[in-house]
C-alpha positions as CSV (number, residue, x, y, z in Angstrom):
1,X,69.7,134.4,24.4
2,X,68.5,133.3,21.4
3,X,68.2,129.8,22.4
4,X,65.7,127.8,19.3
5,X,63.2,126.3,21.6
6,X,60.6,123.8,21.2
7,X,57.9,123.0,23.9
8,X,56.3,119.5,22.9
9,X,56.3,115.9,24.9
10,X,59.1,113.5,24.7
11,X,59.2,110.5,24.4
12,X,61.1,107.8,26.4
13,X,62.2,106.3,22.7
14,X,63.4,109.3,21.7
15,X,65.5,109.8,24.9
16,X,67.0,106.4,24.5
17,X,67.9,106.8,21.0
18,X,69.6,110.0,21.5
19,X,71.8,108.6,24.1
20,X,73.1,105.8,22.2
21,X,73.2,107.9,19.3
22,X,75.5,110.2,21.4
23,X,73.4,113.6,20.9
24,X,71.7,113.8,24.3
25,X,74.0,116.6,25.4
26,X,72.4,117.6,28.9
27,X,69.2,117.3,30.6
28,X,67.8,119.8,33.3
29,X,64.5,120.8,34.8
30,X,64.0,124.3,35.1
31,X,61.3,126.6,37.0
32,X,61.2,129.5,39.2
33,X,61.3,127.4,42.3
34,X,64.1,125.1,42.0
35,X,65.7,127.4,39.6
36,X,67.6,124.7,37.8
37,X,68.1,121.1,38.4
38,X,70.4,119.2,35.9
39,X,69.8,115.8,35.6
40,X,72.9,113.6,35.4
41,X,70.8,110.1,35.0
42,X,67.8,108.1,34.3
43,X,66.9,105.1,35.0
44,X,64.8,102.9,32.8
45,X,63.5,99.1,33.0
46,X,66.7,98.2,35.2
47,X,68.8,100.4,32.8
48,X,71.1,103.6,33.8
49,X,71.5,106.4,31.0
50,X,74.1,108.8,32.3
51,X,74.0,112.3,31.1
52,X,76.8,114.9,30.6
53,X,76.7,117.5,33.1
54,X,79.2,120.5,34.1
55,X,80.4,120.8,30.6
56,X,81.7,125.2,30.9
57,X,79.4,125.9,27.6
58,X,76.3,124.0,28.7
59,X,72.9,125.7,28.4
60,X,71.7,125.0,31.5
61,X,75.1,126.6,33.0
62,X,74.3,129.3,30.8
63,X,70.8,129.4,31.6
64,X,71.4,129.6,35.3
65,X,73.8,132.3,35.2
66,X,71.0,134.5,33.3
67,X,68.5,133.9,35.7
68,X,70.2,134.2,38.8
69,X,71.3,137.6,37.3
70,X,67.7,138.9,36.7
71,X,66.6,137.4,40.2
72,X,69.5,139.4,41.8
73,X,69.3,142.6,40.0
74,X,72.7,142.0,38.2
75,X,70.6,142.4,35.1
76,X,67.8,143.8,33.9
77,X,64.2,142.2,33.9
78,X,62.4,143.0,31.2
79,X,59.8,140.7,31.4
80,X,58.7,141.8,34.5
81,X,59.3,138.3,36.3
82,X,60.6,140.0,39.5
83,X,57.7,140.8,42.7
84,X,58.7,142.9,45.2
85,X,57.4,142.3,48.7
């Protein structure tokens, strides 16, 4: 998809300042489980941040669509995610 991505930890300082900055676009946990979970707020010391969510163009919109695909054989897996059993 050729999605930039960086894997590193976050801090809650840098969540904050991106939120009142007005750059914290989405948040979401993804895995193979829960396939993806968007996150539409976090709370901190007494504190609600709420985050954009359903925007049409978002990644994790995007990102759901792609792997509900592979997991349904709408598309290809060619990283050979898929078991059958």
């Amino acid at each position: 998809m050729k999605v930039r991505v960086e894997e590193r930890p976050i801090s809650v300082d840098e969540v904050l300042a991106a939120h009142s900055a007005g750059t914290l676009q989405e948040a979401f946990g993804i895995g193979t489980a829960a396939v993806i979970a968007p996150i539409a707020c976090i709370g901190y010391r007494e504190k609600d941040l709420n985050i954009p969510t359903g925007a049409p163009d978002a990644l994790s919109k995007k990102l759901h669509t792609r792997l509900t695909n592979i997991q349904t054989a709408k598309e290809p897996d060619t990283h050979n995610w898929l078991l059958t059993v």
